[in-house]
Backbone as JSON Lines, residues from 0, in Angstrom:
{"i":0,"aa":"X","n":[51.3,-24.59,-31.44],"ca":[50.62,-25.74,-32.0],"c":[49.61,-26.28,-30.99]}
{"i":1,"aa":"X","n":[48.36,-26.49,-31.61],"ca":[47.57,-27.1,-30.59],"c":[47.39,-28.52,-30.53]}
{"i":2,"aa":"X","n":[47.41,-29.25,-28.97],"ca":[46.98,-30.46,-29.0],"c":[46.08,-30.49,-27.78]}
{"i":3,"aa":"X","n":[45.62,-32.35,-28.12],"ca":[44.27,-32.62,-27.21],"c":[44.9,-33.29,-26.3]}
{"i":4,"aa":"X","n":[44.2,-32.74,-25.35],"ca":[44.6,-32.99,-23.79],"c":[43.29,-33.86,-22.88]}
{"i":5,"aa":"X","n":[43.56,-35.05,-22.22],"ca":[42.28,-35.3,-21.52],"c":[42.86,-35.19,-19.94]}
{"i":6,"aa":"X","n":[41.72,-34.05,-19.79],"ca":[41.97,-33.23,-18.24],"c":[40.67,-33.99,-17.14]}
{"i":7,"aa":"X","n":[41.23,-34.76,-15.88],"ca":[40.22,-34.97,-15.0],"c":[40.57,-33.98,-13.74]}
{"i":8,"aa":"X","n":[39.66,-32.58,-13.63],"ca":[39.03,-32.28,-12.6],"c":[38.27,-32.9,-11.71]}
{"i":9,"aa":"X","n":[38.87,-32.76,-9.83],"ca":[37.88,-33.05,-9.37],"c":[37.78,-31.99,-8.06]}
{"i":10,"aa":"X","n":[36.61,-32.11,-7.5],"ca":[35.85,-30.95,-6.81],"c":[34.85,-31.36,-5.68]}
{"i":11,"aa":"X","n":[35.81,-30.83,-4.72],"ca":[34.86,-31.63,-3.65],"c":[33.6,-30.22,-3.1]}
{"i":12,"aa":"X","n":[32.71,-31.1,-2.75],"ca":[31.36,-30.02,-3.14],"c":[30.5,-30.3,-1.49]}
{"i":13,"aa":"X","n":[30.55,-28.99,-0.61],"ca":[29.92,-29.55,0.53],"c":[28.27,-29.69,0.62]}
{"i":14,"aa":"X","n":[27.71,-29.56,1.38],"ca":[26.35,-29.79,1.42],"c":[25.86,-31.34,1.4]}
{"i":15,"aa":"X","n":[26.46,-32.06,1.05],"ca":[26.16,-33.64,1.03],"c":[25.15,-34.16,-0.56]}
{"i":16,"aa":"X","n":[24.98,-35.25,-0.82],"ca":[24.1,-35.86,-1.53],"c":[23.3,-35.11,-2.16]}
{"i":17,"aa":"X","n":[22.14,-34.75,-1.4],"ca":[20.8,-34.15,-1.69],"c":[21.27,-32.44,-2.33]}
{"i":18,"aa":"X","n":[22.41,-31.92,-1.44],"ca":[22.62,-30.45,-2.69],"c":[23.24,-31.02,-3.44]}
{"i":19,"aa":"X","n":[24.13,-31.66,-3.66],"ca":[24.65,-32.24,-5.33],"c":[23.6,-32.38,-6.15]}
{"i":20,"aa":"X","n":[22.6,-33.57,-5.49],"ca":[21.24,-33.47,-6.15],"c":[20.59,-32.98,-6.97]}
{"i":21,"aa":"X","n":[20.63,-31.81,-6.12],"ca":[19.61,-30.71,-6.85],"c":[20.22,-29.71,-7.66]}
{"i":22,"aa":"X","n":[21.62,-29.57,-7.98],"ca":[22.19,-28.51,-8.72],"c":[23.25,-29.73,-9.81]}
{"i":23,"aa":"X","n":[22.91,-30.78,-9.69],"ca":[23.66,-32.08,-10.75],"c":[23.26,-31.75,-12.15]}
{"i":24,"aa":"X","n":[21.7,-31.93,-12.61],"ca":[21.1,-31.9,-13.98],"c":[21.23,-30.39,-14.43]}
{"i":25,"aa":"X","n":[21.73,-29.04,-13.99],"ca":[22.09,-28.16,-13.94],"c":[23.08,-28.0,-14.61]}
{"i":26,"aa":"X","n":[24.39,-28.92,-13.94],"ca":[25.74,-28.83,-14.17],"c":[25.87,-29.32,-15.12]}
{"i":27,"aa":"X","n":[25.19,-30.61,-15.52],"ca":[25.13,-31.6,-16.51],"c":[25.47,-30.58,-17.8]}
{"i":28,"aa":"X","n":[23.89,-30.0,-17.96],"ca":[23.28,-28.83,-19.03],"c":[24.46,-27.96,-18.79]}
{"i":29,"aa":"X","n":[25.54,-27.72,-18.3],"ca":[26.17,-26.4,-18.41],"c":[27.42,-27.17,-18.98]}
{"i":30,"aa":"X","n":[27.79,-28.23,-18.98],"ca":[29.03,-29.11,-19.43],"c":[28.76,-29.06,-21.01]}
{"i":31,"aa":"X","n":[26.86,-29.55,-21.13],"ca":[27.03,-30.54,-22.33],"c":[26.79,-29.04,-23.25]}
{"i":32,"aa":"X","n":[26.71,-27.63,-22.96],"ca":[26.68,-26.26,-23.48],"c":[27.92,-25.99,-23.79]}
{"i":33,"aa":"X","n":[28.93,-26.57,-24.57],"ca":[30.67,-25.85,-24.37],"c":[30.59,-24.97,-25.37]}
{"i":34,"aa":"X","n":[30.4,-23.51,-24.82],"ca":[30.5,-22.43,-25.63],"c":[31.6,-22.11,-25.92]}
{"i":35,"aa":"X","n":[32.74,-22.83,-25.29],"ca":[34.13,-22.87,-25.67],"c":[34.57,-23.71,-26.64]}
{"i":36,"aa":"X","n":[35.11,-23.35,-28.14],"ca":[35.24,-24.6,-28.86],"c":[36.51,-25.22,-28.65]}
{"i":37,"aa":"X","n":[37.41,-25.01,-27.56],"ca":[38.61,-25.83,-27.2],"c":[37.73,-26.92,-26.99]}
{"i":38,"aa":"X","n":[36.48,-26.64,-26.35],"ca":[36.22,-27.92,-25.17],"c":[35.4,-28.63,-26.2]}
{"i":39,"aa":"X","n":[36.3,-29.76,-26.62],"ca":[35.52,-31.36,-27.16],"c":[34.73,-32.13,-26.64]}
{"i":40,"aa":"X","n":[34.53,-32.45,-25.44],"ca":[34.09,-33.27,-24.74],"c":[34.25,-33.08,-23.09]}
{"i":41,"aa":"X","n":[32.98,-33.12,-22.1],"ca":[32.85,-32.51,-21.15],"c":[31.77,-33.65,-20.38]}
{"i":42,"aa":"X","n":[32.42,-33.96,-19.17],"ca":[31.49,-35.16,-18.43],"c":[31.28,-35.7,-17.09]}
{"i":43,"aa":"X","n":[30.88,-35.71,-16.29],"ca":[30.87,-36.09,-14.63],"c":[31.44,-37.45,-14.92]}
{"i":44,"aa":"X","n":[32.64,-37.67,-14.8],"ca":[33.4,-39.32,-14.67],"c":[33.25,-40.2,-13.54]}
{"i":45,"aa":"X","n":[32.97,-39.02,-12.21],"ca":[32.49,-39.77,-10.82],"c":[32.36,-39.16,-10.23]}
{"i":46,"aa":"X","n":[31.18,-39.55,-8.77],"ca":[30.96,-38.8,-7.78],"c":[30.61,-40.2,-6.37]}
{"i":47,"aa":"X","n":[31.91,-39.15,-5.72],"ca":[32.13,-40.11,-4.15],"c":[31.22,-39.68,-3.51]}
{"i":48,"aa":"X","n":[30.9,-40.16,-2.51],"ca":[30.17,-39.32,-1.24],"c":[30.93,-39.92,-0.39]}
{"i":49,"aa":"X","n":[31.48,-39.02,0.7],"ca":[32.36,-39.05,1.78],"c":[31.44,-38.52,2.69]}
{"i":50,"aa":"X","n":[30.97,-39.21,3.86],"ca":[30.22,-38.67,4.93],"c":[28.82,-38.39,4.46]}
{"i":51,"aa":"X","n":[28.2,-37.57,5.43],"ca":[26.6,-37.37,5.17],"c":[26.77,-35.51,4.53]}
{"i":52,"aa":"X","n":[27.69,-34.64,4.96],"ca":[27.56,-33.31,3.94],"c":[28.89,-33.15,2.78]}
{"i":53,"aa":"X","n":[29.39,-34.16,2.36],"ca":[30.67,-34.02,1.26],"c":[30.66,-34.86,0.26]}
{"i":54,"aa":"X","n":[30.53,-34.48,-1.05],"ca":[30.48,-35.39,-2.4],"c":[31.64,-34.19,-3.08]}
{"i":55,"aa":"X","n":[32.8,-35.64,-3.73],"ca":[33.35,-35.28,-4.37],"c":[33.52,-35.64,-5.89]}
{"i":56,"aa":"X","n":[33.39,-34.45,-7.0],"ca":[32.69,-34.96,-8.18],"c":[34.21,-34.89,-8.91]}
{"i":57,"aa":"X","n":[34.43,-35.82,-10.02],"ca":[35.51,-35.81,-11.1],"c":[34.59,-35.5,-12.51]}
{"i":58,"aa":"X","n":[35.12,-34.2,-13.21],"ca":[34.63,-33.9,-13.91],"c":[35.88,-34.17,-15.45]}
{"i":59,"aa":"X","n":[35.31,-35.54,-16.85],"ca":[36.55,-35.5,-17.46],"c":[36.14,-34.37,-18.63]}
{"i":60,"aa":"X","n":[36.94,-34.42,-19.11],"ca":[36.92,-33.03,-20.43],"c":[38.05,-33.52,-21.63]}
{"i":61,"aa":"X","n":[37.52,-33.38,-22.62],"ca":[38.47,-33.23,-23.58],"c":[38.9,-31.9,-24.26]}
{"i":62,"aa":"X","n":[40.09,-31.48,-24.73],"ca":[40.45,-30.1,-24.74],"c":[41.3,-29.91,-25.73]}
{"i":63,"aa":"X","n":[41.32,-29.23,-26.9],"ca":[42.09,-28.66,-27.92],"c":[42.64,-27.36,-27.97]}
{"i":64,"aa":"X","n":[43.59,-27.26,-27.45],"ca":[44.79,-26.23,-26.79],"c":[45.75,-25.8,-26.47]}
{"i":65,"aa":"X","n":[46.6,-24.53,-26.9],"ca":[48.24,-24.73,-26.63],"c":[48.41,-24.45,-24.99]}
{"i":66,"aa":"X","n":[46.99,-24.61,-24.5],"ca":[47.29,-23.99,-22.72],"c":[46.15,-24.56,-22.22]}
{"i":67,"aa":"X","n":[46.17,-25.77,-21.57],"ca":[45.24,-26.44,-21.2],"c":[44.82,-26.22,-19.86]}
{"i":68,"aa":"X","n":[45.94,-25.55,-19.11],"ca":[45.43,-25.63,-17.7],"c":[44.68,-23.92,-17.9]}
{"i":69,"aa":"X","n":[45.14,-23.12,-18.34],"ca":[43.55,-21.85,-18.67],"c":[42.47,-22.13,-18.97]}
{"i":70,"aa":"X","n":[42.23,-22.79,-20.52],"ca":[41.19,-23.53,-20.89],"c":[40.64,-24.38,-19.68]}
{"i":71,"aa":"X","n":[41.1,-25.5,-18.88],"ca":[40.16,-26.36,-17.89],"c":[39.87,-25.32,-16.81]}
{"i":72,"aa":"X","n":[40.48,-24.85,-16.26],"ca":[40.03,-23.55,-15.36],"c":[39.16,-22.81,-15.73]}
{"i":73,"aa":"X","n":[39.26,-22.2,-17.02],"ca":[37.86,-21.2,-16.93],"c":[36.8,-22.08,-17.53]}
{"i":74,"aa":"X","n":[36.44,-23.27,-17.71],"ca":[35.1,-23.98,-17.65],"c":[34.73,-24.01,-16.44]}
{"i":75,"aa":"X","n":[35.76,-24.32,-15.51],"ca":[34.77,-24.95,-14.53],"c":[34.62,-23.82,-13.61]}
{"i":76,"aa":"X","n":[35.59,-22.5,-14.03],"ca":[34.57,-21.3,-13.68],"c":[33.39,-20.9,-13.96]}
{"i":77,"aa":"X","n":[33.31,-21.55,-15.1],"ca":[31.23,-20.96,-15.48],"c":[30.11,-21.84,-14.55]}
{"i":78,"aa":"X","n":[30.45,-22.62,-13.7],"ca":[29.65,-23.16,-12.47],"c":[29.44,-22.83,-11.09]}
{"i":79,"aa":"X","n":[28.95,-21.46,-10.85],"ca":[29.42,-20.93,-9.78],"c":[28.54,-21.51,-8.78]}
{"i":80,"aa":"X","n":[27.5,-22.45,-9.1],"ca":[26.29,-22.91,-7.87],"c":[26.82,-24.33,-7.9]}
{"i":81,"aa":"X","n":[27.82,-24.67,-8.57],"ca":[28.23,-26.14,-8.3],"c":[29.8,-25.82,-7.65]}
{"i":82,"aa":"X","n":[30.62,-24.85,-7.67],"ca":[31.87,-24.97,-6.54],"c":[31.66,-25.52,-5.22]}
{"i":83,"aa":"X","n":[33.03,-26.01,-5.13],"ca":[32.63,-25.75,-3.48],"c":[31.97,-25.06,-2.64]}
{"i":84,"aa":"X","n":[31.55,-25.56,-1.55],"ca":[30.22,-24.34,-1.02],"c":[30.31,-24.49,0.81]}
């Protein structure tokens, strides 16, 4: 049986500010693309900056699924220029 799950990922991302920056409106466009139809809803909920090279982003998601932790894992595998770095 499937149910909806609201999953907050978060991901700490080195390079500081300015590479979050520049690969953010990127990530955005690759969230608001859910070629997965588990994924309902997909969103940057927050982003810390810790120091001058570390931002850590919370990414929330909504998810329709009998296995939610596969489903949230392989989304945020399709971001390979926004992982950690």
């Amino acid at each position: 049986m499937e149910r909806r799950y609201a999953v907050r990922l978060t991901v700490p991302r080195r390079g500081g500010w300015r590479v979050w920056g520049a690969v953010r409106a990127d990530f955005e466009r690759g969230l608001a693309d859910a070629a997965d139809p588990a994924i309902v809803s997909a969103e940057i909920a927050s982003e810390l900056r810790r120091g001058a090279d570390y931002v850590r982003v919370t990414i929330a998601f909504t998810v329709v699924t009998t296995d939610v932790g596969r489903r949230a894992g392989h989304r945020v595998g399709r971001f390979p220029r926004c992982r950690p770095g």
